[in-house]
C-alpha positions in Angstrom: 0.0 0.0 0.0 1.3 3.1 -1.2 2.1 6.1 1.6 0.7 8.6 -0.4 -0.9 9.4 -3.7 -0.7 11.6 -7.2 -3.8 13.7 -5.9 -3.3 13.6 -2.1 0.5 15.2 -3.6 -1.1 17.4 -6.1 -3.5 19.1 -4.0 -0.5 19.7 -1.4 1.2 21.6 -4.2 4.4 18.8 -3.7 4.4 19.6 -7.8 6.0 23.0 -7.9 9.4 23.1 -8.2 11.9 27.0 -8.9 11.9 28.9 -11.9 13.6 27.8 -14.4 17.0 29.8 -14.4 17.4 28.6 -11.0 17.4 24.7 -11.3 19.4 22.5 -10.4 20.5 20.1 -13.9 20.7 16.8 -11.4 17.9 17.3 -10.6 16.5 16.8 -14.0 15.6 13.1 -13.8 12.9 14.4 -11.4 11.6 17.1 -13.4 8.1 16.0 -15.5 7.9 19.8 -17.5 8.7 23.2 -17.9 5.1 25.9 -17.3 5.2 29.2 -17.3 9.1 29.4 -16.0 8.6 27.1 -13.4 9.9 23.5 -13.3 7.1 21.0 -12.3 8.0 17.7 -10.6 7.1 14.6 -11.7 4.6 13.4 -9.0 4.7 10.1 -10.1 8.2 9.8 -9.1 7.6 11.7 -5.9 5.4 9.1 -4.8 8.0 6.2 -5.4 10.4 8.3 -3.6 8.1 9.1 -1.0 7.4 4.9 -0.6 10.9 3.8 -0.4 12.6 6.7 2.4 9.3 5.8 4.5 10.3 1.7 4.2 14.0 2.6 5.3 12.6 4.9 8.1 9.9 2.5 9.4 13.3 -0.5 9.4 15.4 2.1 11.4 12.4 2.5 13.8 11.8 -0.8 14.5 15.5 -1.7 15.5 15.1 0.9 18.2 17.4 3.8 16.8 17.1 7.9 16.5 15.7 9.7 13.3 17.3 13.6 13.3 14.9 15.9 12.0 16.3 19.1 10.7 14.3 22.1 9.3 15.3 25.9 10.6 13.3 27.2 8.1 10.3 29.9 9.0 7.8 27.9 7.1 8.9 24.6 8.5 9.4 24.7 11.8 6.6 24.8 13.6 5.4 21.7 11.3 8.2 19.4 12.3 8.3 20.5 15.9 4.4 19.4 16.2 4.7 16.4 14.2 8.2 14.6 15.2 7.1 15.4 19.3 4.8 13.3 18.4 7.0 10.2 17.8 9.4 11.2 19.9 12.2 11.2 17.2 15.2 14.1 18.1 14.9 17.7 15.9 16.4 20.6 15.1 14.5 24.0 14.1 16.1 26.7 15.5 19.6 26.5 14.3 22.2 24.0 13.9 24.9 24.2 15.8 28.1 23.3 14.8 29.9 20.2 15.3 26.5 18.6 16.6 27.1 15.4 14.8 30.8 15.6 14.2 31.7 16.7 18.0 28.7 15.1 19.3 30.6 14.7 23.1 30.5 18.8 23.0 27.3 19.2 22.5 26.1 16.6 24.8 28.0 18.4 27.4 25.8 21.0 26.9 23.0 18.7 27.1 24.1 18.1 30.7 24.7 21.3 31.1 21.0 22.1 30.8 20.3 19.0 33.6 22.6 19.6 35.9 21.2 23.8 36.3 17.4 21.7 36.1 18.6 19.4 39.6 19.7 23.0 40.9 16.5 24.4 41.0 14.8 20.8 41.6 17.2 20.5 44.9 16.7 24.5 46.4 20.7 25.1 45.0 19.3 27.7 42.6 17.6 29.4 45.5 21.3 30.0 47.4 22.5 32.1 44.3 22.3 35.6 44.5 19.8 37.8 41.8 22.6 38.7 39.3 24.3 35.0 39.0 20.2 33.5 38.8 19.6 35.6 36.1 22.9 34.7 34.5 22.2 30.7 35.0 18.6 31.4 33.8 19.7 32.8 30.3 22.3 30.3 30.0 18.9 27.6 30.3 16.8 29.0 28.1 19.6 29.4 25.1 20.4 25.4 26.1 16.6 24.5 25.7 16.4 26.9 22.4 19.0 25.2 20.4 19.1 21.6 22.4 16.0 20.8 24.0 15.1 18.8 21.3 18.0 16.6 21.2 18.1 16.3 24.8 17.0 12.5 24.9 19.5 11.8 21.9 22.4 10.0 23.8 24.4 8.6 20.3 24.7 9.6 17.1 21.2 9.3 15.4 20.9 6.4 12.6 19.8 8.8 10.3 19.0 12.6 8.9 15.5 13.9 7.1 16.4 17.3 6.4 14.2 19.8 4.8 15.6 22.1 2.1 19.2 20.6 1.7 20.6 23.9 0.9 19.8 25.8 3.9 21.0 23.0 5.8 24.1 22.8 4.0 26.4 22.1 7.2 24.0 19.2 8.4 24.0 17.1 5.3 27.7 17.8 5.3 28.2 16.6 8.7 26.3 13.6 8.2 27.9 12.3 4.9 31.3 12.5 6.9 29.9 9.8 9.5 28.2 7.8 6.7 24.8 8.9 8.4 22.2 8.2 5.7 20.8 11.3 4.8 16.6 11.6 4.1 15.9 14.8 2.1 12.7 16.6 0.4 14.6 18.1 -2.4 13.8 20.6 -4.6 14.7 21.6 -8.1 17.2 24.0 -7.2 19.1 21.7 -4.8 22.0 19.0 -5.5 20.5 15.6 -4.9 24.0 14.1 -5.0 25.2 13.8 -1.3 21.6 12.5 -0.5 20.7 8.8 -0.2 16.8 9.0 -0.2 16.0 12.1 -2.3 12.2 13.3 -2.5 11.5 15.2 -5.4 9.3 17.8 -3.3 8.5 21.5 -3.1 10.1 22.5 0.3 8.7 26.1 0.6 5.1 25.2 0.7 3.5 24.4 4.3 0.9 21.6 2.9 3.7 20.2 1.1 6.0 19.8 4.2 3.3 18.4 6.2 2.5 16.0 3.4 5.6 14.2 3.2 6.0 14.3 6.8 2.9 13.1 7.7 4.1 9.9 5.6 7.3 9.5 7.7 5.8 10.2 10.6 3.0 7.1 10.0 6.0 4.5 8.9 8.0 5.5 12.0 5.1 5.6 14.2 4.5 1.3 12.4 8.3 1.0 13.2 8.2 1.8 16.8 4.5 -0.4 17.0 5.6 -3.5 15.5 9.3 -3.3 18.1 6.7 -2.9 21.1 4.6 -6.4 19.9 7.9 -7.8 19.4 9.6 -7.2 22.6 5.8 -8.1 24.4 6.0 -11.3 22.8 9.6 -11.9 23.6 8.8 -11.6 27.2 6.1 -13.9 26.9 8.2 -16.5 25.1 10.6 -15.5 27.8 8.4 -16.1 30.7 7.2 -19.6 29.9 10.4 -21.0 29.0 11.1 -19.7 32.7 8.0 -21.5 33.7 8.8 -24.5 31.6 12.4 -25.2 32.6 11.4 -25.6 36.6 10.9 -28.7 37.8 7.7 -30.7 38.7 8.8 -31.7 42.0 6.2 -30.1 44.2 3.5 -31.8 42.1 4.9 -35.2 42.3 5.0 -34.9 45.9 2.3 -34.0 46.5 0.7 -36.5 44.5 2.8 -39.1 46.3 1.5 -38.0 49.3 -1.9 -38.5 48.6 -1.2 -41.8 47.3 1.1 -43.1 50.5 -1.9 -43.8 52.8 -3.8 -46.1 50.5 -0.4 -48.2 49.8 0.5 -48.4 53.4 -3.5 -50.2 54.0 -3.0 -52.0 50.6 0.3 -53.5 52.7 -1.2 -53.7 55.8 -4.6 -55.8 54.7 -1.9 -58.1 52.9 0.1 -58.4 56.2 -2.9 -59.6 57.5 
């Protein structure tokens, strides 16, 4: 069954591509026709595309690791922070920092940072600072939860990358294809598909067309993560009667024995007789 559809894509606008003196030429494989300056995409493709990243996805969910998604973008932000909350998959949407893949010890030095000031206040320490130094620690939290409460939870290097608008996130992709993190893209005509590994042919400017494609990715990882849950229920399951199997009938045999002792020992005694 197919994640999306031609229309379901159309209507969301996923079509539109730049104007013409603006495209990318790898990108041409993707490309149906040329209207009115504007590239359109072939939907067809899109929809292929759209299938195969959200197979790969649903896999990586399943075997119980991270999904980074990236979009700093004004149009895209608020759409990915709603949507990947959900699944509770790691993302980035105010602004990448440096080195967050490639010194990934820094940054989650930070990310304790941001702990270690939230046990402060839990504990009353925060409350034995004076006014100037609480402010100070206060804006030092909020940057921390601006730029990394998102990734808070991500303890290793994510399995992979869906980054929206591969241009703008330039340093991302960058850092990713030096760690041979597969990278997941919605890619537009004007982009350079080649450092990608699952391109989607998609407009990434529209709002509907962000939210379409997401929503896909969103419903294989949210399959992922259901069919690892079953699994590991029916593990324990599997788990618990072997338990229950391997211990041994003793008990029962006793007592079984027991019942059966006095009858013998009249049996025995009515022969004595």
């Amino acid at each position: 069954m197919a994640r999306t559809n031609f229309d379901q894509l159309l209507e969301a606008g996923v079509h539109f591509g730049h104007l013409k003196r603006k495209w990318n030429p790898k990108m041409a494989p993707y490309i149906f026709m040329e209207k009115n300056g504007i590239h359109i995409l072939d939907l067809h493709k899109t929809v292929a595309k759209v299938d195969e990243a959200a197979a790969a996805l649903k896999q990586i969910a399943k075997s119980g690791r991270k999904v980074l998604f990236v979009a700093t973008k004004k149009q895209a932000k608020e759409i990915v922070a709603e949507k990947i909350s959900g699944i509770n998959m790691p993302y980035v949407t105010e602004r990448w920092a440096g080195g967050m893949l490639t010194n990934f010890p820094t940054i989650r030095k930070a990310v304790k940072k941001m702990a270690t000031i939230d046990k402060m206040t839990a504990d009353g320490t925060y409350d034995n600072f004076g006014k100037r130094e609480k402010l100070q620690i206060a804006r030092q939290r909020a940057k921390l939860e601006k730029n990394l409460g998102s990734i808070a939870d991500l303890t290793r290097l994510p399995a992979a990358l869906f980054v929206i608008d591969v241009q703008k996130e330039a340093n991302a992709v960058h850092e990713a294809n030096r760690l041979n993190i597969p990278v997941f893209a919605m890619v537009d005509t004007c982009c350079d598909p080649t450092n990608i590994d699952y391109v989607i042919p998609a407009n990434d400017d529209a709002a509907k067309s962000i939210s379409v494609i997401l929503d896909a990715m969103c419903e294989a990882i949210k399959e992922g993560l259901e069919e690892r849950r079953l699994e590991k229920e029916k593990e324990e399951k599997e788990s618990v009667a072997e338990e229950k199997g391997a211990k041994p009938r003793t008990k029962k045999v006793s007592k079984v024995a027991e019942a059966e002792a006095p009858a013998k020992e009249e049996a025995a005694e009515e022969s004595a007789e």
